[in-house]
C-alpha positions in Angstrom: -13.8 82.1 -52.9 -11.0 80.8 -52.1 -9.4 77.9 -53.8 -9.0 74.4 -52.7 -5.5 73.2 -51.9 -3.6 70.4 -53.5 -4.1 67.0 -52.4 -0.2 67.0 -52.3 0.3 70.2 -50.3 -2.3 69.2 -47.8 -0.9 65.4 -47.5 2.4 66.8 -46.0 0.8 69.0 -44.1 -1.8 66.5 -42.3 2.1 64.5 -42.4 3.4 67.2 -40.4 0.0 67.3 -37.5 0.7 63.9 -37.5 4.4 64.4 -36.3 3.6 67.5 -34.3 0.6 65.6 -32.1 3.3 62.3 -31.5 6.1 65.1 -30.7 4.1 67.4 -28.0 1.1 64.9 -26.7 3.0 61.3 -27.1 -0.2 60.2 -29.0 -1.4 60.4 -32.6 -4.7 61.4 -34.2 -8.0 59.6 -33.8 -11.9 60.7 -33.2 -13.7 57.4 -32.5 -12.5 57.4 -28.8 -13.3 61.0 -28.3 -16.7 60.5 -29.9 -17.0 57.7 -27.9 -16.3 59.9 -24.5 -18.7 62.6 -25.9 -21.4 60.2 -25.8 -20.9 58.8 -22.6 -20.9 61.8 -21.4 -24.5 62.2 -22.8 -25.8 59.0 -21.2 -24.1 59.3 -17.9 -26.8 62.6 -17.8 -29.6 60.5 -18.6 -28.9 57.2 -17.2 -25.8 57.0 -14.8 -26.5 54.3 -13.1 -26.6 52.1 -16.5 -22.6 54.0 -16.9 -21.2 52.6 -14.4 -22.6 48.9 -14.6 -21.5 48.8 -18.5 -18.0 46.9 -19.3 -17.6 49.8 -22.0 -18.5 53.1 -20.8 -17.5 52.6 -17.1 -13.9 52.7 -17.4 -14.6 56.4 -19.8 -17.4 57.9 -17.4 -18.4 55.8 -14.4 -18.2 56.9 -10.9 -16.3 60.4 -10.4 -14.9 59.7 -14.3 -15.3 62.8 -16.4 -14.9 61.4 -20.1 -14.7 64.9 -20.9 -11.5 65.4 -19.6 -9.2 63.9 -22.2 -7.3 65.0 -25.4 -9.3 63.5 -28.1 -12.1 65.1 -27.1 -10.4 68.6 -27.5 -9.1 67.2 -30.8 -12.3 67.4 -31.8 -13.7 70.2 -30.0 -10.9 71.7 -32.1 -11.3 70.1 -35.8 -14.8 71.4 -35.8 -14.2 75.0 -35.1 -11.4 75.1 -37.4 -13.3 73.5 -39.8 -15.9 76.2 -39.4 -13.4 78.6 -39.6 -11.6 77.5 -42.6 -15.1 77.0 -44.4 -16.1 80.9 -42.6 -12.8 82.2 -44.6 -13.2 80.3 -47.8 -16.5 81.4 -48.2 -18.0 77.9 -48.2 -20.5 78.3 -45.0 -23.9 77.3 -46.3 -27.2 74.8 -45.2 -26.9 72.6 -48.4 -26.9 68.4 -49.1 -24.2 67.3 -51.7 -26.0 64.3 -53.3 -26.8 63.2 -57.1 -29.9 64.1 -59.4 -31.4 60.6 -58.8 -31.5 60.6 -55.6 -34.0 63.0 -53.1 -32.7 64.6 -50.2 -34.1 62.9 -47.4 -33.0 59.2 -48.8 -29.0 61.2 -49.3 -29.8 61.7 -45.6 -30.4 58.4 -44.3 -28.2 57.1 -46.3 -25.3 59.3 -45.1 -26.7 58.5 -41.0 -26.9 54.4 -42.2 -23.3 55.1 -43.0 -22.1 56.7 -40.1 -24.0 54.3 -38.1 -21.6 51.4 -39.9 -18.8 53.1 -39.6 -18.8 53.8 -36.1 -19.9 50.6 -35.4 -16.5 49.3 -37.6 -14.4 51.6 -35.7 -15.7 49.9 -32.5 -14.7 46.9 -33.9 -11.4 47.8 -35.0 -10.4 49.5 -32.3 -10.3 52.4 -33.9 -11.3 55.2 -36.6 -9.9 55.5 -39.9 -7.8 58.8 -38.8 -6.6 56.6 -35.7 -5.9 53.4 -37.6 -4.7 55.1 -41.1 -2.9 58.2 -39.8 -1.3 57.0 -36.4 -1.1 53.5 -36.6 -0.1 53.6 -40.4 2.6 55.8 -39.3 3.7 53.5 -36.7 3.6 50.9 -38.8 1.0 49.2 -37.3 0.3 46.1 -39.2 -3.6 45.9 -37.8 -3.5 49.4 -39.1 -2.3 48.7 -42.2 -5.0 45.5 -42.8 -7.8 47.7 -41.5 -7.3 50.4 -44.4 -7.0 47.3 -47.1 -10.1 46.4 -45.9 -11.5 50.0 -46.0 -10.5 50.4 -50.0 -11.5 46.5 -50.4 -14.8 47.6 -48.7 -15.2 50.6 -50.9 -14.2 49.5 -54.2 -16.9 46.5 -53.5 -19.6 49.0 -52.8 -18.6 51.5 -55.4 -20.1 50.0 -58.4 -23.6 48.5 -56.6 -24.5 52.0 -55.3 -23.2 54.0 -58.3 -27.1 54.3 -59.2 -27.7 55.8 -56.2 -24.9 58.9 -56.5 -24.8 59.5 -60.5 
């Protein structure tokens, strides 16, 4: 198995995607907004007419829109299969849940989707991800950017020591 590399070495190279992405697209990194496009997709199958009367998902899929079309989505089309790749050469490819002895499976599960669920909902809320906010606008020296991840550490620094009992 391959080993895992050094926080360090991996820094400067996310550093350099970072500068690659701004130099060839223009834009930085971010998932929320491709996520988001993903799943209006996904509703404009089931319920297009609800697309296009909604303030938030007409502009990404209403009408003749196709919110699949754009380069975040294809960011993430693209993390996942390298992800799978990476994990295919590193030997780590396996149906398994990372979670603590006191805690059972299915409650690691909700936990992990409650989570998600909040997090999305943040990134909605503050116009963007943490890979969007941290990465790009960091870089840019956004100051919203730079708030957002105080409040992400502040966030999970406050949380650490409550749920603690739930990981350990």
């Amino acid at each position: 198995m391959l080993r895992y590399w050094n926080p360090y070495a991996a820094g400067v190279a996310l550093g350099l995607v970072l500068f690659a992405a701004y130099f060839v697209t223009g834009n930085g990194l971010g998932a929320s907004g491709g996520v988001a496009r993903v799943v209006a997709e996904a509703e404009k199958a089931v319920a297009p007419g609800h697309v296009d009367r909604s303030p938030f998902l007409a502009p990404l899929a209403g009408g003749e829109n196709n919110p699949l079309d754009h380069r975040l989505v294809w960011m993430i089309l693209g993390t996942v299969i390298g992800g799978f790749i990476s994990g295919l050469l590193a030997g780590r490819v396996r149906v398994e849940t990372y979670r603590g002895p006191r805690i059972g499976v299915k409650t690691r599960w909700m936990l992990a989707f409650l989570g998600g669920i909040l997090m999305g909902y943040g990134a909605g809320m503050g116009r963007g991800c943490t890979s969007g906010q941290a990465l790009s606008g960091g870089a840019v020296l956004a100051v919203g950017s730079w708030a957002f991840m105080m409040m992400v550490f502040a966030g999970a620094y406050a949380l650490a020591y409550p749920l603690r009992k739930v990981w350990n």
